[in-house]
C-alpha positions as a Python dict, from the first residue, in 0.01 Angstrom:
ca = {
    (1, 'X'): (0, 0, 0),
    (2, 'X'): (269, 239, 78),
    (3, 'X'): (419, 404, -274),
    (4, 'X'): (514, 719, -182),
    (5, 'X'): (731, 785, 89),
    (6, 'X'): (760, 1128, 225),
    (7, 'X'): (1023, 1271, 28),
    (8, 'X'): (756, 1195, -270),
    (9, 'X'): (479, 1358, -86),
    (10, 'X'): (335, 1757, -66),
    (11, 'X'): (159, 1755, 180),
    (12, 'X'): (354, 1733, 462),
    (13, 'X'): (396, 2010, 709),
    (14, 'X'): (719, 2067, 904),
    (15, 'X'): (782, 1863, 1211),
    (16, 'X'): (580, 2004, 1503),
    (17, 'X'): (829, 2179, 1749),
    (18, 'X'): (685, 2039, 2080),
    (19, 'X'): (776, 2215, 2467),
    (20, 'X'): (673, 2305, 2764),
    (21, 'X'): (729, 2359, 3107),
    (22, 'X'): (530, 2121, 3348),
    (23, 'X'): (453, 2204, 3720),
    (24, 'X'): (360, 1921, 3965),
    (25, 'X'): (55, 1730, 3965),
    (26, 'X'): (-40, 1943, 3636),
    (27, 'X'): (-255, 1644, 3386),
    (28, 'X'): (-24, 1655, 3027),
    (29, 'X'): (-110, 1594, 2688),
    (30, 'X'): (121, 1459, 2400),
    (31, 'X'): (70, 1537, 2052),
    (32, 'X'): (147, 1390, 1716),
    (33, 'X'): (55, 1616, 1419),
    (34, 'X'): (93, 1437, 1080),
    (35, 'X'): (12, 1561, 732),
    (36, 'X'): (-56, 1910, 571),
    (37, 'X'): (4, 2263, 721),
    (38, 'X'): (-387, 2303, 775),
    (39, 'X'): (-343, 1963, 1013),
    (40, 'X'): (-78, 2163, 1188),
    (41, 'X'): (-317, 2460, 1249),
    (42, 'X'): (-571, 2193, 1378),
    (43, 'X'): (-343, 2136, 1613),
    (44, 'X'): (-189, 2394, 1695),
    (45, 'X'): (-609, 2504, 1805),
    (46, 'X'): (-620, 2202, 2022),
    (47, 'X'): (-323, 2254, 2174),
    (48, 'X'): (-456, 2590, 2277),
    (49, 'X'): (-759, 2516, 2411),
    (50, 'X'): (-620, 2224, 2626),
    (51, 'X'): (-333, 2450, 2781),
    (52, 'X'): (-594, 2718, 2855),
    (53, 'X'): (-733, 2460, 3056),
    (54, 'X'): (-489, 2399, 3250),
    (55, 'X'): (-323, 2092, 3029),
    (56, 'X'): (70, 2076, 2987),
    (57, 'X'): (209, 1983, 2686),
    (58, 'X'): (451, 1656, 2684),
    (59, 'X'): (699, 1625, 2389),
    (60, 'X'): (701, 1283, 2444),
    (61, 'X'): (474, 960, 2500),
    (62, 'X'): (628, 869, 2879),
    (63, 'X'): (554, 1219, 2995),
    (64, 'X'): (220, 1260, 2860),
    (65, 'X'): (-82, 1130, 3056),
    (66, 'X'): (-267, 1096, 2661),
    (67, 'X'): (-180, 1140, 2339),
    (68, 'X'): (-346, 1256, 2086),
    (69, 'X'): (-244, 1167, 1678),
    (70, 'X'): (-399, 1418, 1448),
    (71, 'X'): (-420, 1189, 1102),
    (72, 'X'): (-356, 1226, 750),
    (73, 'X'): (-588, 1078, 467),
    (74, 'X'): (-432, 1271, 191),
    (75, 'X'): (-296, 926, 7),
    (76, 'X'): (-283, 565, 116),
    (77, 'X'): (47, 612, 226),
    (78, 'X'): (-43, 885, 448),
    (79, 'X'): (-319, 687, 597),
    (80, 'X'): (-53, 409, 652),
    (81, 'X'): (157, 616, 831),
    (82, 'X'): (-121, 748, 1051),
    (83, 'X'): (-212, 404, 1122),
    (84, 'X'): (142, 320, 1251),
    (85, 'X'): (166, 637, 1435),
    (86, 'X'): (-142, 521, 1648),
    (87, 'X'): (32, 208, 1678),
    (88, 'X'): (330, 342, 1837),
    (89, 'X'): (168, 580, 2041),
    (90, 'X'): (-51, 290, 2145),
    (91, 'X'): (260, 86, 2247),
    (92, 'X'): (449, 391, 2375),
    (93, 'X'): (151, 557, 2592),
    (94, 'X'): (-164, 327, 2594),
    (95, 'X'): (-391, 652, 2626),
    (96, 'X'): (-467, 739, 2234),
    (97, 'X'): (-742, 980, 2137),
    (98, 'X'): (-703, 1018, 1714),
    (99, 'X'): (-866, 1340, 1536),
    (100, 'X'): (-776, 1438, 1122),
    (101, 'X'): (-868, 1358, 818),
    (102, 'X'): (-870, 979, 873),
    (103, 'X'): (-1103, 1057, 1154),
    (104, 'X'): (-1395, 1084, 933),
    (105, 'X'): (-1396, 679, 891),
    (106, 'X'): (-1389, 590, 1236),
    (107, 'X'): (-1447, 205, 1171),
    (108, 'X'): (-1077, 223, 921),
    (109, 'X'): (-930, 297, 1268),
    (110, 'X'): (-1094, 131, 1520),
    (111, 'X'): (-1052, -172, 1313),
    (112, 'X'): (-694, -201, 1303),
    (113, 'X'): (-654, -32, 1647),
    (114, 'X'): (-949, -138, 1870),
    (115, 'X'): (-806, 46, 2211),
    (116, 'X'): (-816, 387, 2090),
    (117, 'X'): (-987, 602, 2323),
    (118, 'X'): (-1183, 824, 2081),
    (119, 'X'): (-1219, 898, 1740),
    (120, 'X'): (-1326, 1265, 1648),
    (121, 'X'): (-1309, 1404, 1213),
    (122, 'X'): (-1132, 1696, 1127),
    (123, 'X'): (-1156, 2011, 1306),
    (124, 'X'): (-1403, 1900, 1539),
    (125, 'X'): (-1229, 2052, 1805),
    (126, 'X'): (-1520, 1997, 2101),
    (127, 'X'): (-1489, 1661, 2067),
    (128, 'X'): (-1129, 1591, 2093),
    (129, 'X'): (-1180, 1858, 2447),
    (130, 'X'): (-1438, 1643, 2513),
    (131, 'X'): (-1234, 1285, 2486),
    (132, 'X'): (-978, 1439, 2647),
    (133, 'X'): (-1208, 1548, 2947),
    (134, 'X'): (-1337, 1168, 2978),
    (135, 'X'): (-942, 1043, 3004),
    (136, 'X'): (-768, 1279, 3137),
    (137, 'X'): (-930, 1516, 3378),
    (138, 'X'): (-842, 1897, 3393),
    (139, 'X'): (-699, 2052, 3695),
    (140, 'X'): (-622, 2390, 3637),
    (141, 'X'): (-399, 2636, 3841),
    (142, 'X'): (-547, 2969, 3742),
    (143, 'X'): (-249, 3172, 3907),
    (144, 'X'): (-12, 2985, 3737),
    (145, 'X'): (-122, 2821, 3414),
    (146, 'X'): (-71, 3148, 3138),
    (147, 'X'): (-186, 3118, 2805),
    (148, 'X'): (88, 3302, 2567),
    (149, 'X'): (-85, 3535, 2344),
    (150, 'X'): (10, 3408, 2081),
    (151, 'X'): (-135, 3067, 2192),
    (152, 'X'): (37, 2718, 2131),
    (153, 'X'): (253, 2690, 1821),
    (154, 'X'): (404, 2415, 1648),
    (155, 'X'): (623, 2595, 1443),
    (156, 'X'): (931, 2814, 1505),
    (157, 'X'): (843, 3152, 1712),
    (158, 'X'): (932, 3353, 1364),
    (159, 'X'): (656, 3207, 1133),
    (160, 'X'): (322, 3061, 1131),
    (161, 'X'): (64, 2927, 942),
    (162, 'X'): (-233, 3136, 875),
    (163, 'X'): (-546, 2955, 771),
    (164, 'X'): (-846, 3110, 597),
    (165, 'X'): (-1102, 2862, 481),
    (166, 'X'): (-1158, 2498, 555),
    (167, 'X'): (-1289, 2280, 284),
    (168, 'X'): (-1305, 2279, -79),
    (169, 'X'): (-1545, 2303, -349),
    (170, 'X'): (-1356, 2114, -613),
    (171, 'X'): (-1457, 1765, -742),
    (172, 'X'): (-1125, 1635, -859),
    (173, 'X'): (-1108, 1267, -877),
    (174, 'X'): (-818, 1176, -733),
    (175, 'X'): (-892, 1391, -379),
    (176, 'X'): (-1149, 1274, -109),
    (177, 'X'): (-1056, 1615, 80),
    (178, 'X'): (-1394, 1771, 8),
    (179, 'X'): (-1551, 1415, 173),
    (180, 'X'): (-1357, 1468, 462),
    (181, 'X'): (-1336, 1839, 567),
    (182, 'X'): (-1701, 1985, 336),
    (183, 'X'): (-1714, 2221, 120),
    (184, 'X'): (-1579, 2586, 115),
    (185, 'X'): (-1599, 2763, 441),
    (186, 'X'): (-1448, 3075, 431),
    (187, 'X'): (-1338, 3268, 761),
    (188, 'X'): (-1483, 3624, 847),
    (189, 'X'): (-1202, 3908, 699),
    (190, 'X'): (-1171, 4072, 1010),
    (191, 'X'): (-1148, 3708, 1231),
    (192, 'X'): (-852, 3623, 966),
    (193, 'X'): (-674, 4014, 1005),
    (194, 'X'): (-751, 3990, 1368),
    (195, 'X'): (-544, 3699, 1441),
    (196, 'X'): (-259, 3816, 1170),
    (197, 'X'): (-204, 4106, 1355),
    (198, 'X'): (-159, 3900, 1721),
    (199, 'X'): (51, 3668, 1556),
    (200, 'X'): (251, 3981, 1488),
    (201, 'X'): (271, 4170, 1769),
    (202, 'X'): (349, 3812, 1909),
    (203, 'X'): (723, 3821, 1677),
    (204, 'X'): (579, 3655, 1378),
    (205, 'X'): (772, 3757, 1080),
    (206, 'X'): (620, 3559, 818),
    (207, 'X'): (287, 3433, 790),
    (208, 'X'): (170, 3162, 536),
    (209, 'X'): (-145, 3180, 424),
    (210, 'X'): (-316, 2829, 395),
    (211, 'X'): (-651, 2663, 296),
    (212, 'X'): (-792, 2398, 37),
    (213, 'X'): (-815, 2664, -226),
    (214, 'X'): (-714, 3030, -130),
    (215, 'X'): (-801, 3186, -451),
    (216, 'X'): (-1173, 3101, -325),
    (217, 'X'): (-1145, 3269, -65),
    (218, 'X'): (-1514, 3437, 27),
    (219, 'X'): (-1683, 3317, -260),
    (220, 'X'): (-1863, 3097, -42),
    (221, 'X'): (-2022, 3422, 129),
    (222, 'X'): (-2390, 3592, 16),
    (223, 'X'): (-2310, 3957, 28),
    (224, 'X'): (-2071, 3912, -329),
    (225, 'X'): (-1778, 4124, -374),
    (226, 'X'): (-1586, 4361, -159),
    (227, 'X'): (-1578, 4716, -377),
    (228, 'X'): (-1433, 4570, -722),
    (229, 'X'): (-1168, 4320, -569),
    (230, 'X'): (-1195, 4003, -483),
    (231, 'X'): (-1281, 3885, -144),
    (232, 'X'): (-877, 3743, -144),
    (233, 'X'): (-709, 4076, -301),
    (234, 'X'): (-900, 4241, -50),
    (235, 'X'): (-725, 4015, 273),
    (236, 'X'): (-392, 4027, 75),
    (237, 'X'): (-382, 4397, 36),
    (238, 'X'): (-481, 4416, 437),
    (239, 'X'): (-200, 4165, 531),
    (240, 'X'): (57, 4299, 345),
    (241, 'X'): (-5, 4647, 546),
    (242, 'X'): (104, 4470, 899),
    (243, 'X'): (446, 4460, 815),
    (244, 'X'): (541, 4105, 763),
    (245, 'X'): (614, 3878, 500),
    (246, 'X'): (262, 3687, 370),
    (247, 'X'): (332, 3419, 145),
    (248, 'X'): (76, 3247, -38),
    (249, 'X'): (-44, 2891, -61),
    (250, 'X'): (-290, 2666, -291),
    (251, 'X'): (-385, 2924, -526),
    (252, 'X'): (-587, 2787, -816),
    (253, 'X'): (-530, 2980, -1141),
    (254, 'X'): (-843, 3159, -1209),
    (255, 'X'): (-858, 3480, -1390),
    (256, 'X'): (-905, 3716, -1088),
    (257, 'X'): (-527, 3561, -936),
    (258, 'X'): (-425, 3845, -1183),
    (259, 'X'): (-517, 4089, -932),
    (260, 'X'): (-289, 4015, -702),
    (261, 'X'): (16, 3986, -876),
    (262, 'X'): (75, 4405, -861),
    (263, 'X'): (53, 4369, -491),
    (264, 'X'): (382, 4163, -545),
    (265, 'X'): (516, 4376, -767),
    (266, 'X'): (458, 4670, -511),
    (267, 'X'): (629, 4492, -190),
    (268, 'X'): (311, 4425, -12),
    (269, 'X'): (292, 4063, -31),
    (270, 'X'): (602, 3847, -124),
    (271, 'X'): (627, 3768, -509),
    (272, 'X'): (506, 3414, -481),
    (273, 'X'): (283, 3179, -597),
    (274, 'X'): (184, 2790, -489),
    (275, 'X'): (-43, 2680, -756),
    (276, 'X'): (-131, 2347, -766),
    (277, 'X'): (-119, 2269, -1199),
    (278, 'X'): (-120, 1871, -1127),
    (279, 'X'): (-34, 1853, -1506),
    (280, 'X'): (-27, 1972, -1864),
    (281, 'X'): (-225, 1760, -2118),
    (282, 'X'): (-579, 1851, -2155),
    (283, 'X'): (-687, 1469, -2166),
    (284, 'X'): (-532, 1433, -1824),
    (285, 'X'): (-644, 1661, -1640),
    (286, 'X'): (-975, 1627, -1818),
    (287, 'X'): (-964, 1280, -1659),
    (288, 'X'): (-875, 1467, -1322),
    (289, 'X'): (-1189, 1650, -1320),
    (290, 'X'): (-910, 1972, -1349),
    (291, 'X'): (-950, 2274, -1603),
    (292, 'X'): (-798, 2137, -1878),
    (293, 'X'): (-656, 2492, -2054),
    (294, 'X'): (-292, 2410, -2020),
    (295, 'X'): (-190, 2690, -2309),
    (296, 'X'): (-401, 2965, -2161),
    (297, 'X'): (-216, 2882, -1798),
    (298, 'X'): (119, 2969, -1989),
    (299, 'X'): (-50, 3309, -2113),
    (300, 'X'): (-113, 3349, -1739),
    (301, 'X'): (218, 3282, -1659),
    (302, 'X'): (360, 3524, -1885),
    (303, 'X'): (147, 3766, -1781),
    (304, 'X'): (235, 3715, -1390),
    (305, 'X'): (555, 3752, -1469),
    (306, 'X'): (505, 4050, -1719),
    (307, 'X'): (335, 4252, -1426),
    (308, 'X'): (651, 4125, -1121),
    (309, 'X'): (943, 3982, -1321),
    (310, 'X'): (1081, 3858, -993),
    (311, 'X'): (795, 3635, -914),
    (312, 'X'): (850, 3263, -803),
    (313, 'X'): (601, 3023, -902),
    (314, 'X'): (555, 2671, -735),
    (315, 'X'): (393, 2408, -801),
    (316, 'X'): (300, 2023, -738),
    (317, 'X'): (224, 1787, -1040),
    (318, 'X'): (95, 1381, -1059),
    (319, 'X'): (282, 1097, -1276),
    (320, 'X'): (108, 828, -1330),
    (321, 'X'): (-244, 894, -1345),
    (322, 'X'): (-474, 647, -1476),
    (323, 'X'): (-453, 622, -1830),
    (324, 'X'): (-167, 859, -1889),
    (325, 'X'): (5, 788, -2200),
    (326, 'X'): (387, 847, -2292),
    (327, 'X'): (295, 1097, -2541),
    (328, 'X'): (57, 1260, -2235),
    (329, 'X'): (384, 1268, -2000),
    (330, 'X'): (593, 1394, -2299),
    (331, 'X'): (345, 1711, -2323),
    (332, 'X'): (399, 1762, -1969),
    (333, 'X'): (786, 1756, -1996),
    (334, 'X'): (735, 2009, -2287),
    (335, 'X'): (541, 2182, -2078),
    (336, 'X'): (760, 2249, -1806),
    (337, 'X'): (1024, 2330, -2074),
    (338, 'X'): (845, 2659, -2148),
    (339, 'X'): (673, 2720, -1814),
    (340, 'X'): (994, 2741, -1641),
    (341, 'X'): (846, 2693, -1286),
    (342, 'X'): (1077, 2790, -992),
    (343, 'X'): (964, 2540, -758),
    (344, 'X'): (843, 2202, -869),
    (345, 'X'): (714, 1896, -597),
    (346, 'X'): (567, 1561, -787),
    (347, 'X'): (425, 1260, -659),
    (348, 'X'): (350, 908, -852),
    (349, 'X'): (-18, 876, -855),
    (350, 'X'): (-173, 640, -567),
    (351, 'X'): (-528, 476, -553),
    (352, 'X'): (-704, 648, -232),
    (353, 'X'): (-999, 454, -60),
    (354, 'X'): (-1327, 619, -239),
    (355, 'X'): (-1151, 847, -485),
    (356, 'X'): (-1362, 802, -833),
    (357, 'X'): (-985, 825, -1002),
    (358, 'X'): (-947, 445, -848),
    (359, 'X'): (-1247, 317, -1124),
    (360, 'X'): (-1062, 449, -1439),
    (361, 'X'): (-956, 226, -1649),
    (362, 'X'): (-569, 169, -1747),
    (363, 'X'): (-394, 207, -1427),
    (364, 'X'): (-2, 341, -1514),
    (365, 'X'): (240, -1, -1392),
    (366, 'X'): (439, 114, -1060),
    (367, 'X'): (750, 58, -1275),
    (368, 'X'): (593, 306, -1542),
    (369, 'X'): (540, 546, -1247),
    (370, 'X'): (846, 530, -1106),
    (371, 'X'): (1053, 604, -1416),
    (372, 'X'): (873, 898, -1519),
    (373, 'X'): (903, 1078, -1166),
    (374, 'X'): (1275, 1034, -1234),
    (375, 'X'): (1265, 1182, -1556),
    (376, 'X'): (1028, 1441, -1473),
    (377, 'X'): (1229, 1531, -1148),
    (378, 'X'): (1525, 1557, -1380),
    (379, 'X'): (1385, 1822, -1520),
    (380, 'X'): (1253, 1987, -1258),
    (381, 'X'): (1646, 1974, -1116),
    (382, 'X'): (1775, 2108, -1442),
    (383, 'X'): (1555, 2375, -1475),
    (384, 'X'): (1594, 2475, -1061),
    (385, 'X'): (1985, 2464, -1088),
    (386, 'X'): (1958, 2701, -1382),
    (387, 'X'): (1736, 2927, -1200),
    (388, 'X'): (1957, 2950, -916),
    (389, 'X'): (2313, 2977, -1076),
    (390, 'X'): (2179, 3282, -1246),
    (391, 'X'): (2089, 3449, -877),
    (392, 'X'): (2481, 3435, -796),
    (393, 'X'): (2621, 3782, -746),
    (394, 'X'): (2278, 3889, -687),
    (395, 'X'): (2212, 4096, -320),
    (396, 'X'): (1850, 3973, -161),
    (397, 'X'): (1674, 3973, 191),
    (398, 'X'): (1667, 3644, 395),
    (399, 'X'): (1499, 3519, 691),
    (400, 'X'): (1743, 3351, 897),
    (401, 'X'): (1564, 3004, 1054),
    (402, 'X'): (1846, 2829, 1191),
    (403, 'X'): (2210, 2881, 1347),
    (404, 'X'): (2366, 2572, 1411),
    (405, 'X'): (2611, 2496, 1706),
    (406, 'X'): (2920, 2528, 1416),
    (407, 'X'): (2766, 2886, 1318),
    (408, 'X'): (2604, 2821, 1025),
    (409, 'X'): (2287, 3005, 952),
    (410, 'X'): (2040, 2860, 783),
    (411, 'X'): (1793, 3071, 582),
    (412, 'X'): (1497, 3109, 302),
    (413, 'X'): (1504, 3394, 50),
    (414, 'X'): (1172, 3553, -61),
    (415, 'X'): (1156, 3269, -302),
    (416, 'X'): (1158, 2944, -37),
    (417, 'X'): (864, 2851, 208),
    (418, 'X'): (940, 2624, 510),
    (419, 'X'): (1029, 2298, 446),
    (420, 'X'): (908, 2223, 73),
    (421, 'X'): (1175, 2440, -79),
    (422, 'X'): (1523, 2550, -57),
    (423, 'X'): (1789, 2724, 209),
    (424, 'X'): (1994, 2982, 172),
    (425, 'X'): (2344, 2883, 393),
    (426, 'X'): (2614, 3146, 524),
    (427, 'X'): (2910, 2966, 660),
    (428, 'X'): (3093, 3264, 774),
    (429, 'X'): (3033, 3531, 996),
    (430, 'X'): (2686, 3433, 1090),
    (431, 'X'): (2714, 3263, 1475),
    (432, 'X'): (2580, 3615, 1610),
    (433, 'X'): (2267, 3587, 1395),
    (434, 'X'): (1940, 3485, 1530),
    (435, 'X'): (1595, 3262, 1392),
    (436, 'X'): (1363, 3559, 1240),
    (437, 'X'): (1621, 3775, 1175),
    (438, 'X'): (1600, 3961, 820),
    (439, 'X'): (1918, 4024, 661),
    (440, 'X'): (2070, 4076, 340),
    (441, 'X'): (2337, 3814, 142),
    (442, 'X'): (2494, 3802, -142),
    (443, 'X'): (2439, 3518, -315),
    (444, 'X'): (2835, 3366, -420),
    (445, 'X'): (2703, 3015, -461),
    (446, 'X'): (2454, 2759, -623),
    (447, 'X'): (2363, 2404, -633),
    (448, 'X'): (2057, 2226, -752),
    (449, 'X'): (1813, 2349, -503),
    (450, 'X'): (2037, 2547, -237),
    (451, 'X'): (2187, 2851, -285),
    (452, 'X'): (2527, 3024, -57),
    (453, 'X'): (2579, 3343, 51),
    (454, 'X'): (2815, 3601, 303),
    (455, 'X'): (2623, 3880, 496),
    (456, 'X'): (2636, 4233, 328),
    (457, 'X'): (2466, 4562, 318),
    (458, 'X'): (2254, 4700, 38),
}
């Protein structure tokens, strides 16, 4: 069952950053967050709510009275590794409450691991409170047990995950998201702003803006259109005025995206885009249930890049769908020839319990699959190494993330989110430098997806 391990896999958030200070007799909770960034918020919301209530917050199984495993159910690999997760916390703890995506099929759990506690879907935050209640009694200490105002994160102090929506309105047939988490349900404007502008008076420097599809943002509401922008320009252009980088995830290409490429090209929002393509020939994605207008998305592109020439553009792509031919895959390497994308993730298509993409006929051979991620990651490599070698000499703004023990900053340019793209390293001259810092390098070295640089002034 398992194809695509998770070096193959997009939707994986960074590793939750667990910690906390534990006073006697206080009741603890451990969690394990798997899957995508909009899991990690999940949790994050949990983890909030139960230290508010007193809870500490284990980093590890022995120290943890329960544990709850927030699932994945993104692929069958993902729903394999949730399963073992719950195994080990099972074997580790014995206390296991499970919440997530693979929450919404309670009997798939239950019937590999009967001694769960509880079993609660995604974002159904009263009912994980709720489990937790029933095993682990509170016992708060209101004079001592704080809530930071920022809340409980999972990720480093200098950036965080901003989520605006929860579910999807999309049919495509290889995703069972919209089963699991609904359809669109876009959050007020001013709840989203709100809690922007505490996560940065809180020291957030960056915030990434997350959902199932961004670009839909508010189209879910009655009351239509803010003035003449759209209901996402509209949060863009008020996020980009807090002072912070916003970087922006899962946007779908419609025609309005247009609008917010001059806020890029202006400085108010960085000059990035996630857009999830999948692929290139019309047939495919036609077979996808995806807008099949491959040569009007490289107009688009053009035009993007026309309006901000220093735009980045990610994106994530499928080999392997059913019935994908070699001429279909060739049209897809051709594509990327003239698309140019900066950022590129792939992963070999997998059959996911009640996706309608597992009754099409011709199923691609796992050998098939395999050898045209390596070609098509070739590619991608080729075209990224390019990309990079001609940034050398170049000056540019980082935000430092790391500083080893041998002084060696690690950092992302404006072009690199967290964990699914690249780092920008300075060996030398960078112990002093601290996570969240902004500084600016120039660039004196590239590789395939890394680039080098030495600290300098503009």
């Amino acid at each position: 069952m398992v194809q695509n391990p998770p070096n193959l896999r997009p939707d994986l958030a960074p590793r939750a950053q667990l910690g906390d200070t534990r006073r006697e007799g206080q009741p603890s909770i451990g969690m394990v967050s798997l899957g995508c960034p909009k899991a990690l918020v999940d949790s994050e919301r949990i983890l909030t709510r139960l230290r508010a209530e007193g809870y500490g917050i284990s980093p590890d199984y022995s120290g943890a009275d329960a544990v709850i495993v927030n699932t994945c159910g993104f692929l069958d690999s993902a729903k394999a590794e949730s399963l073992e997760a719950i195994g080990e916390a099972l074997a580790e703890n014995g206390k296991v409450i499970v919440t997530g995506c693979l929450g919404a099929d309670p009997e798939y759990i239950t019937g590999v691991h009967p001694k769960v506690m509880a079993v609660t879907g995604p974002h159904q935050y009263e009912q994980v409170l709720d489990a937790v209640h029933d095993v682990v009694p509170p016992s708060p200490d209101p004079f001592i047990d704080l809530l930071p105002a920022r809340g409980i994160s999972l990720t480093p102090r200098h950036f965080s995950y901003l989520k605006i929506s929860e579910g999807c309105n999309h049919k495509c047939k290889f995703c069972i998201i919209p089963d699991m988490r609904g359809k669109l349900v876009s959050r007020p404007h001013k709840a989203v702003l709100r809690e922007a502008e505490k996560l940065v008076e809180a020291g957030v420097q960056e915030l990434l803006v997350i959902s199932q599809d961004t670009s839909a943002y508010g189209v879910d509401w009655k009351d239509g259109e803010r003035g003449a922008e759209k209901h996402i320009t509209a949060l863009a252009r008020d996020l980009g005025s807090l002072g912070a980088w916003v970087r922006l995830h899962y946007i779908y290409p419609y025609p309005h995206v247009r609008e917010l490429i001059p806020l890029m090209a202006e400085g108010l929002i960085l000059p990035y885009l996630d857009v999830p393509f999948q692929h290139a020939h019309p047939d495919t994605l036609k077979r996808m249930a995806r807008p099949a207008a491959a040569e009007r998305t490289l107009d688009r592109i053009a035009e993007w890049r026309g309006i901000c020439p220093d735009i980045t553009l990610r994106s994530t792509f499928i080999v392997g769908y059913p019935g994908e031919t070699e001429d279909e895959f060739q049209t897809l390497l051709d594509w990327m020839d003239e698309a140019q994308l900066d950022r590129v993730g792939c992963f070999q298509y997998e059959n996911v319990a009640g996706a309608r993409s597992n009754d099409l006929p011709d199923h691609v051979p796992e050998e098939i699959k395999q050898d045209r991620w390596d070609r098509f990651m070739e590619k991608a490599q080729a075209i990224s190494e390019a990309k990079l070698e001609a940034k050398v000499g170049q000056v540019m703004d980082v935000i430092v993330d790391d500083v080893d023990e041998d002084g060696i900053a690690t950092c992302r340019t404006k072009a690199d989110a967290p964990e699914i793209d690249g780092n920008l390293f300075i060996d030398e001259d960078a112990a002093h430098l601290k996570p969240g810092q902004i500084v600016s390098v120039l660039v004196d070295e590239a590789g395939e997806y890394d680039l080098w640089g030495k600290l300098t002034t503009k």
